[in-house]
N, C-alpha and C positions, 0 to 999 in steps of 0.2 A: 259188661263194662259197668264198674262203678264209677261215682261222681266224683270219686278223687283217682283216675284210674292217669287222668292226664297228669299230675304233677307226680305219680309214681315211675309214670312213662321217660318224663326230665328228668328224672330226683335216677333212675336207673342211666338211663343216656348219660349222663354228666358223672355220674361215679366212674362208668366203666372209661369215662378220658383219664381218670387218676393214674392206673398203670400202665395207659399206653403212651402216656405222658412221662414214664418216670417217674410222677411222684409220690409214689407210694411201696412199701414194700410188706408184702405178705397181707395185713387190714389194718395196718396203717395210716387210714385214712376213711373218711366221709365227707359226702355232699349231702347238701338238702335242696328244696325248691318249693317255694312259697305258693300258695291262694290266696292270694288278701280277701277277697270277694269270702271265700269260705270259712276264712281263717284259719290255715291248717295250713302243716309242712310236712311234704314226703321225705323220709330219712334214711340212709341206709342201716339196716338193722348191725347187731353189734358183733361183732369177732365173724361177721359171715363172711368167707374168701370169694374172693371176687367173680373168682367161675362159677361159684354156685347162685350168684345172684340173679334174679331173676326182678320186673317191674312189678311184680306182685308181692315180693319180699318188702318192697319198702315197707316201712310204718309210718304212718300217717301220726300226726302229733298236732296237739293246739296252743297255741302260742305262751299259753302257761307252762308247757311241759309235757301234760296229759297226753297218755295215746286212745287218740281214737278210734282206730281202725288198725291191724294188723296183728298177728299171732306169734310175732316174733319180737323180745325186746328191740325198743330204738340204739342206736350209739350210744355209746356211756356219752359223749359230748352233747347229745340234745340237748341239755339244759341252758348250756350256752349258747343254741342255736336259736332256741324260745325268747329268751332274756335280749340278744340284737333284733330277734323280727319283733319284741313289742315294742320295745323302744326306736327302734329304726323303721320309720314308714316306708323310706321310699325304695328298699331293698327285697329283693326274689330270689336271692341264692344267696348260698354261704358254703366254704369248703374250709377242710381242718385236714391238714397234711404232717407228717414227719417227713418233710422232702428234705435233702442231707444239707445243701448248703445253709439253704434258711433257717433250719432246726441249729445248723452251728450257729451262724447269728446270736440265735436267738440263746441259743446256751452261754455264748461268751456273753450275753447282756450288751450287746450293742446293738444300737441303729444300723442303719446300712447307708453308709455315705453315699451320696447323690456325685458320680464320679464321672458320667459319661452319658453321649447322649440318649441312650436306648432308657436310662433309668429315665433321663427325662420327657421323653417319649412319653411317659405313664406319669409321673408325679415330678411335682414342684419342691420336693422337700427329701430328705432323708426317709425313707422309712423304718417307721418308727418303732421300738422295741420296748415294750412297756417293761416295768421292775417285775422280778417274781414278788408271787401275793405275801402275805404276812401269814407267819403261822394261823393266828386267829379262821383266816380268810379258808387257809387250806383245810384244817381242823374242819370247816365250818362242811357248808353246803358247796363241795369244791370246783365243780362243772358250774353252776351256779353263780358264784361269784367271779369265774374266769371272765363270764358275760362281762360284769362291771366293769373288773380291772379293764377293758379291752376299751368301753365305754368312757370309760376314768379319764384312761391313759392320752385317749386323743382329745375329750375336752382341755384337757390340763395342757396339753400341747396347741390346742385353739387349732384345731384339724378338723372339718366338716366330713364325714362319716361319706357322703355322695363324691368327695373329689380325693380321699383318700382311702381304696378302696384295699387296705391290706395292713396288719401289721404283725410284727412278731407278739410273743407272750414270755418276757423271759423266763431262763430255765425251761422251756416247753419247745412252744413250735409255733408256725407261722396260721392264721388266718384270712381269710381274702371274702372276700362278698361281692356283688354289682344288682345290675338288675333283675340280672336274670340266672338261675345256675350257670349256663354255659357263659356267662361274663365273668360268675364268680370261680371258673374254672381257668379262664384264658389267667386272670388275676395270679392265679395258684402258679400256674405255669411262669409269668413273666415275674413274682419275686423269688420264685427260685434261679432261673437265668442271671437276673441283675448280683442276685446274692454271688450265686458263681464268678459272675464279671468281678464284683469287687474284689471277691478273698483272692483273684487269681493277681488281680490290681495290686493290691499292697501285697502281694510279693514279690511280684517284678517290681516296685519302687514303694518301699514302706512309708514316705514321708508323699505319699502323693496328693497333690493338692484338690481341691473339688470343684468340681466342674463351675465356671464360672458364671454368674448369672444370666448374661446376654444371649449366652447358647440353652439355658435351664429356659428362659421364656421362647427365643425361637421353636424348640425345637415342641414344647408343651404346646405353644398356641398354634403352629403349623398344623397339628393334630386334632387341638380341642377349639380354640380360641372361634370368637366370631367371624374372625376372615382365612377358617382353617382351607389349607388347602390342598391336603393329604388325603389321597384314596379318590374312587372314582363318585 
């Protein structure tokens, strides 16, 4: 047992829900899972299929980027996974999926209207679809500056990173985080669902309206609020 053997043990646990989840297909996807205390993230290494993965495969990384431990490159996305854990203190996981519906979203460049109450269930607002980056940005350090843009996108929209724990990337694909890998897994799972809810939404009624506010806070603070009083 090494000292990072626990967050390789999550960071592998929490990958292998990607495809039993649906949301990944072939390696299509990565989770991480945070040490603050150590400061390091277990990651799933890069183009590896998911049957070969093992909690010893992961790679260990520091919140710069750097790997510290593991014999196998990180995800071509670490860089963006470094760039949210150092600027986001109060997050423990993060996942990066091509899941179909959200990845459409997120290609046509829209948001995901807040339409019913399951989406409200989880968030107060549309979730949100940032612009693709600017050439400069792509050219540039491009996993890297996805971090920002993702960062950017929700200050610029006045969105608190802890209560909006998902969004697209346009032209790309969705992102999710929480406190924990397995929160930033459940996240993965519930914007691809809503995603599907909507696209299926405005085709049975394309002018359809959006969920109206009184059911967007019942149904939020039922779950979250100080007199929630959902689940056991």
């Amino acid at each position: 047992m090494t000292q990072y053997a626990h967050i390789q043990q999550r960071a592998y646990d929490a990958n292998m829900q990607l495809p039993k989840l649906g949301l990944v297909l072939f390696t299509f996807g990565n989770v991480s899972a945070a040490d603050r205390t150590l400061g390091v993230f277990a990651i799933k290494p890069s183009g590896v299929p998911y049957e070969d993965l093992s909690p010893e495969k992961m790679v260990i990384v520091d919140f710069d980027g750097k790997t510290v431990a593991g014999s196998l490159r990180p995800s071509s996305d670490t860089l963006t996974h470094a760039v949210l854990y150092k600027h986001w203190e109060n997050i423990g996981g993060i996942v990066h999926t091509h899941s179909t519906y959200a990845t459409a979203w997120a290609q046509a460049q829209r948001d995901i209207p807040i339409y019913g109450t399951t989406h409200a269930d989880h968030n107060t607002v549309d979730i949100p679809c940032a612009p693709p980056m600017s050439n400069e940005m792509i050219q540039g350090d491009y996993e890297y500056q996805t971090g920002f843009q993702i960062m950017d996108y929700l200050e610029k929209k006045g969105m608190n990173y802890e209560e909006v724990e998902m969004v697209l990337v346009g032209n790309h694909a969705p992102f999710t985080w929480g406190k924990t890998a397995e929160k930033a897994v459940y996240n993965s799972a519930v914007v691809e669902e809503i995603a599907r809810m909507a696209y299926l939404t405005e085709q049975i009624r394309p002018q359809v309206p959006r969920l109206q506010d009184s059911l967007i806070r019942k149904h939020f603070e039922r779950k979250h609020g100080p007199h929630s009083y959902y689940g056991q």
